[in-house]
N, C-alpha and C positions, 0 to 999 in steps of 0.2 A: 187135371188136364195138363197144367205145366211141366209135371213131371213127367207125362206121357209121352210130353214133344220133347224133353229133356232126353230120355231112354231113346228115343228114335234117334235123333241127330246124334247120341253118341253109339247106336247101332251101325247109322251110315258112317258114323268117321271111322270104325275097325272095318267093314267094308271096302270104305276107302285105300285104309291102308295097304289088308291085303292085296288088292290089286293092285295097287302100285309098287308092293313088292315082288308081285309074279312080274309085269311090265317089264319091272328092272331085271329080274332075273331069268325070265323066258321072249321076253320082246313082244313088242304090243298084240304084234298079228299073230304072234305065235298063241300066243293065251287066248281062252277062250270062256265067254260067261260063263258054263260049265267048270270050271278050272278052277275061275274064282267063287263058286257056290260051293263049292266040296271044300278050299280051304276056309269057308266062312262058315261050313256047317249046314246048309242051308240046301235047299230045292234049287233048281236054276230059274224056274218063274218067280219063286219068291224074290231071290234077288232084283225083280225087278220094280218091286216094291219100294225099292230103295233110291233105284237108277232105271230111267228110261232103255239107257242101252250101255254098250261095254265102252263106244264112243265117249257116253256123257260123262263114263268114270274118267277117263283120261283124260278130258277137257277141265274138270274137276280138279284134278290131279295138279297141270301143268298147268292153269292158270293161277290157282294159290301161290305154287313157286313163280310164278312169273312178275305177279300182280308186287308179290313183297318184295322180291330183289330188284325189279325196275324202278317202283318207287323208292329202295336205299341208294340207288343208283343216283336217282333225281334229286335226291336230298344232296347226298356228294358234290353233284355237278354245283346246284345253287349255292354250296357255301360258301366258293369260287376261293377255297386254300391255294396256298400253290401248289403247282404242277405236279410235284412228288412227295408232297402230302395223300391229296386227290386220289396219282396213283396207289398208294400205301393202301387208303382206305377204300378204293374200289377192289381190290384184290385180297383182301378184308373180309369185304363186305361178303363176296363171291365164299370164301373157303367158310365163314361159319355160316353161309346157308344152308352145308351140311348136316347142322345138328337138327334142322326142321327139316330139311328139304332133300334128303340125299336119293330117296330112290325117285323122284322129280327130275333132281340132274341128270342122271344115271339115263332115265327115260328121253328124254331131252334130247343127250350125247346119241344116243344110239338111233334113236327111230325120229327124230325132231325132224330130220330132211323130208324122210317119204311121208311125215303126217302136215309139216307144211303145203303140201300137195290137194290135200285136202280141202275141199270147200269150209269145212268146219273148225279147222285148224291154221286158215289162213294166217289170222293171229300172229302167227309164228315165226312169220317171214317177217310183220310190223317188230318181234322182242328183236329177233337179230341184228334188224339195222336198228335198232335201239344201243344193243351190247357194241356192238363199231363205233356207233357215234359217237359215244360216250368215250370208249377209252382210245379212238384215233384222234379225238379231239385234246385229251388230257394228255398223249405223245407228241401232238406236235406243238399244245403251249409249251410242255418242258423243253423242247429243242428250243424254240425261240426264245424261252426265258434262260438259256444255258447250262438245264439241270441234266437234258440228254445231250446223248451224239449226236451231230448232226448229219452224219451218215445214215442214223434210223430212217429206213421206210417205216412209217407208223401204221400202215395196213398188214404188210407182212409182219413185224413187230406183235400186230396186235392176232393175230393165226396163231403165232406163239403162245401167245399170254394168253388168251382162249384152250389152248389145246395143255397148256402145261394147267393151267386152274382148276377148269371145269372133270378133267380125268380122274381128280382125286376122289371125286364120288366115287368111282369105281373099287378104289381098295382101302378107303378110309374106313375104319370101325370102335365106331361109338365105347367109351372105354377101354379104348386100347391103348396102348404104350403113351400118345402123341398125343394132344388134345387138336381139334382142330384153329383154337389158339396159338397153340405150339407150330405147327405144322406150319397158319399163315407165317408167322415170325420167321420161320427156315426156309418158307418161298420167296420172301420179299427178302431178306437177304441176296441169296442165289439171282434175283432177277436185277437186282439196282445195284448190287456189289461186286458179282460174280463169283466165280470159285477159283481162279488162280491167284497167285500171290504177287503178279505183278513179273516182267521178266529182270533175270536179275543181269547185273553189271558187270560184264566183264572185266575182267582182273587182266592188268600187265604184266607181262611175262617177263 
């Protein structure tokens, strides 16, 4: 019997996956049960064997990523490092959720707005002002602890660091050139160091 439910739940988590990789790559409403039953092999009623509906795969889907990165999030916040520490490691945290969580992101980025809309997905709208809080809050201890500018808007700041982070889902690939290691190490660079070398000195003629 154990191993029956064993087989099952690892039947639903390829399930799973495929769907979350069509999501990613055809868009939630674009996909359709049918869709995801031909790449699983499967009948489209059977599929629902597995999942009450194509909703509850994507609830499935986007709450796992949600559940694990907000609580790395939470962890971060409470260890109360300084300011650009915190930073470091929430933007960390965020690029190797990749290696579990990439067609999640992906889903997120693209259809997270119209599925927040949803009664089902309300959820949604709660991670958001989760993801703000958290890093307008670690923006503007750094300013008052002197480690940023204090020119930063930390709202718009954080549209930034949101929109440069989270996109990498989009053309990041799992054994490719860059580890998602690598890659944080070259964003957190670029964001706390920048890319030019500083303007130089002009010389007396």
């Amino acid at each position: 019997m154990r191993n029956g439910r064993a087989a099952e739940g690892g039947r639903q988590g390829e399930v799973l996956a495929l769907a979350a990789g069509l999501f990613a790559s055809n868009g939630y409403s674009a996909t359709t049960v049918r869709d995801i039953a031909d790449a699983a092999g499967i009948l489209s009623g059977s599929l629902y064997h597995h999942f009450a509906s194509k909703e509850a795969m994507a609830n499935a889907i986007l709450t796992a990523f949600l559940d694990e990165i907000l609580g790395r999030y939470d962890e971060i916040v409470a260890a109360d490092m300084p300011a650009r520490e915190t930073f470091e490691a929430l933007a960390t945290a965020s690029l190797l959720a990749m290696e579990r969580h990439q067609a999640a992101i992906v889903i997120y980025q693209n259809d997270g707005r119209h599925l927040a809309l949803l009664e089902n997905f309300a959820y949604l709208r709660d991670a958001g002002e989760r993801f703000e809080q958290a890093w307008v809050g670690v923006l503007q201890r750094g300013i008052e602890e002197g480690e940023f500018r204090r020119s930063l808007d930390p709202r718009l700041t954080y549209r930034f660091i949101r929109a440069t982070l989270w996109t990498v889902a989009r053309w990041y690939r799992p054994g490719g050139p860059q580890s998602a290691q690598e890659i944080a190490d070259q964003y957190l660079s670029i964001l706390l160091d920048g890319i030019a070398r500083g303007k130089k000195k002009k010389t007396k003629e």
